[in-house]
C-alpha positions as CSV (number, residue, x, y, z in Angstrom):
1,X,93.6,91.1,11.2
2,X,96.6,88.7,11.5
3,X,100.1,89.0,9.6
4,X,99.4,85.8,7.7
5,X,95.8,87.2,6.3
6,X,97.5,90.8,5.6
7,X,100.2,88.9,3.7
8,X,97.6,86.9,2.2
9,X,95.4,90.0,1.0
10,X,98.3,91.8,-0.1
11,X,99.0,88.7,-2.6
12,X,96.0,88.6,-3.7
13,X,96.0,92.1,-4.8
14,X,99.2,92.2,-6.3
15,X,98.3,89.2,-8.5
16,X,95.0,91.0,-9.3
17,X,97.4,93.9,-10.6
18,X,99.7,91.8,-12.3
19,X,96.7,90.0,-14.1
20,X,95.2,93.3,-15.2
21,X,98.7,94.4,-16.9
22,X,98.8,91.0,-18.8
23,X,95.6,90.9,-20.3
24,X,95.6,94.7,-20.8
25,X,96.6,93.9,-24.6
26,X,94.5,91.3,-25.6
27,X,97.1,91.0,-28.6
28,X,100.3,91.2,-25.9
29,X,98.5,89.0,-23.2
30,X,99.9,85.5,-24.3
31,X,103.7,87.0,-24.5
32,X,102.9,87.8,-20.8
33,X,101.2,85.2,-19.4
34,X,103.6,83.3,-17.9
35,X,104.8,86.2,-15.8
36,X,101.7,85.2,-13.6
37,X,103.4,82.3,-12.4
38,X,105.4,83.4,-9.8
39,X,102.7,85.5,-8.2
40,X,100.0,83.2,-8.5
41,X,102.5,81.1,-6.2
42,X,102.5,84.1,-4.3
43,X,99.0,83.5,-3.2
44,X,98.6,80.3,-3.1
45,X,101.0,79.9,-0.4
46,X,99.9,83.2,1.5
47,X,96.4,81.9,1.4
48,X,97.5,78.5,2.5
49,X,100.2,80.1,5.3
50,X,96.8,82.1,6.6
51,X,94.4,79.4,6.2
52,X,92.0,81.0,4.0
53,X,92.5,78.4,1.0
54,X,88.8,77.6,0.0
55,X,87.4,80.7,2.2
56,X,87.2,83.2,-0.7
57,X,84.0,85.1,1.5
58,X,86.7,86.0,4.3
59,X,89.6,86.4,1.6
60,X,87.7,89.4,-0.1
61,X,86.5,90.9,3.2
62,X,90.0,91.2,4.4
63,X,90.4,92.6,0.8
64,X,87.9,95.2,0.7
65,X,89.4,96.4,4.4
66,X,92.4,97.0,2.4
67,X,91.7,98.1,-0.8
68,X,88.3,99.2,-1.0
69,X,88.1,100.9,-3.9
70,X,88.4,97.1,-5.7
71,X,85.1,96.3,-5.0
72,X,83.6,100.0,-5.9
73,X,82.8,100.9,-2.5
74,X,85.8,103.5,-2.0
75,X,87.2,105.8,-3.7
């Protein structure tokens, strides 16, 4: 795994747990929402940096290899 896809993986996953704190309140959620903005730039550029824009399939492989337990396979 190169730098660029670690970096790119580690975005992702961050943004995944910033998402989840945002809409954890349903009633709280649009207060936060624009707190997504600076990581959802995050990724976009990491993805783009590691050239993995557009190739979610190898995007959530290098995921899993990271943080399995976000697909249910670890624990």
């Amino acid at each position: 795994m190169q730098e660029a896809e670690i970096a790119a993986a580690r975005a992702y996953v961050r943004l995944l747990a910033a998402t989840r704190a945002a809409l954890s309140d349903p009633a709280e959620a649009p207060l936060y929402m624009p707190l997504l903005s600076s990581p959802i730039e995050e990724a976009d550029e990491a993805l783009r940096s590691a050239g993995l824009a557009g190739n979610e399939g190898r995007l959530f492989a290098l995921v899993r290899k990271l943080q399995p337990s976000l697909t249910g396979s670890g624990h």
